[in-house]
C-alpha positions, 0 to 999 in steps of 0.5 A: 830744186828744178821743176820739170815740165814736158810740153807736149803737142797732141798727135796726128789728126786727119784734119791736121794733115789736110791743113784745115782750121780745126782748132776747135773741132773736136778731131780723133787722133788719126791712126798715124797720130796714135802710134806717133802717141804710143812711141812719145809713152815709151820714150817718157815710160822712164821718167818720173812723171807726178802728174799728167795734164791735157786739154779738154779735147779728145785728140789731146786726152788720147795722147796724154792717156799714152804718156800717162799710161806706164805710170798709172796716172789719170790725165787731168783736164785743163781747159785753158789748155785747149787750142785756139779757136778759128771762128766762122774759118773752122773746118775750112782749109786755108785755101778756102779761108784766103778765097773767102775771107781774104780781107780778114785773112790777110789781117790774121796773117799780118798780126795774129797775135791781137787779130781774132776771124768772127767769133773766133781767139786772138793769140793774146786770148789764148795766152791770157787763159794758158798761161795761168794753167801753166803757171798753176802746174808749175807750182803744185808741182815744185821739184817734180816732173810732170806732163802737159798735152797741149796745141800747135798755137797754144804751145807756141804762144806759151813758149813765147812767153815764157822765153820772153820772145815777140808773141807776135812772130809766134807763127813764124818763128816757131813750129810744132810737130804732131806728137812732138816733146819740148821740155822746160825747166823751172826756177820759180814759176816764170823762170823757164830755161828751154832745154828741148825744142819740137823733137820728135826722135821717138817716132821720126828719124830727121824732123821735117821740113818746112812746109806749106803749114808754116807761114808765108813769112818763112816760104817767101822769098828773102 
């Protein structure tokens, strides 16, 4: 039998929109990203979920209580889950962090899959301690449906993986909406086929279109 997994990234937060480094700054959900979190509930209020997971932070616990809400589920708290941490760049837009740092910057953006800013994660870090969590869900939950509310990075690192993808593009290649569903199905722990991708159809009627949050691999010119 299949297990289902809906992998969720939290709603909106001001920071995201200001394009800020807040991966582990504990944001609220902004007002927009509350409702993009209500609407991802309704879409879900008619699946069969057995269990709903989150992040520790509060931006993702308020979108998980959303979609865990219509089932009288409690979300459970999963600190492998939790977004990236960006160092000493934390709070800082990514104008700043260029200005300031452009040395170590211009090192994350060539590789941020092994390079990590002072005190901050790399994405292999991320994925070391995400993965287990995912793999854990996937079999106490054999043959059933369950919900997990994670981060832009961490996703995209665990979508990686689990799809045999070069971790190291995980920037470039692959984008995360706020409040967006992908959904992966399970034979097994680690056999995942992708039958979703970044949609956010619950609250947006086109998805957007890349900006200057995606990186400069994408804007620059072929």
């Amino acid at each position: 039998m299949t297990t289902r997994l809906y992998l969720i990234r939290h709603g909106a937060t001001v920071l995201s929109a200001e394009d800020r480094f807040a991966g582990s700054t504990d944001a609220e959900l902004s007002e927009e990203g509350r409702a993009q979190a209500e609407r991802l509930g309704e879409r879900l209020s008619g699946e069969k979920l057995a269990a709903v997971y989150s992040s520790p932070m509060k931006r993702a616990r308020d979108t998980a209580a959303s979609v865990a809400r219509p089932h009288g589920l409690s979300p459970v708290s999963a600190d492998g889950l939790r977004e990236m941490n960006h160092g000493h760049w934390e709070g800082l837009i990514r104008l700043e962090v260029e200005r300031r740092y452009a040395e170590e910057y211009a090192a994350w953006e060539a590789d941020p899959f092994t390079f990590a800013p002072r005190d901050g994660e790399s994405g292999l870090s991320v994925m070391a301690r995400a993965l287990p969590v995912v793999r854990m869900i996937v079999l106490k939950h054999e043959s059933e449906s369950i919900a997990v509310v994670s981060h832009k990075a961490t996703i995209r690192l665990v979508l990686c993986s689990l799809l045999g993808m070069d971790a190291r593009g995980y920037r470039d290649r692959l984008d995360q909406s706020p409040a967006c569903l992908n959904v992966l199905d399970f034979q097994g722990p680690v056999r995942a086929r992708l039958m979703l991708l970044n949609d956010v159809s619950h609250y947006a009627a086109y998805p957007r279109r890349p900006g200057a949050q995606l990186s400069k691999w994408f804007d620059a010119p072929p």
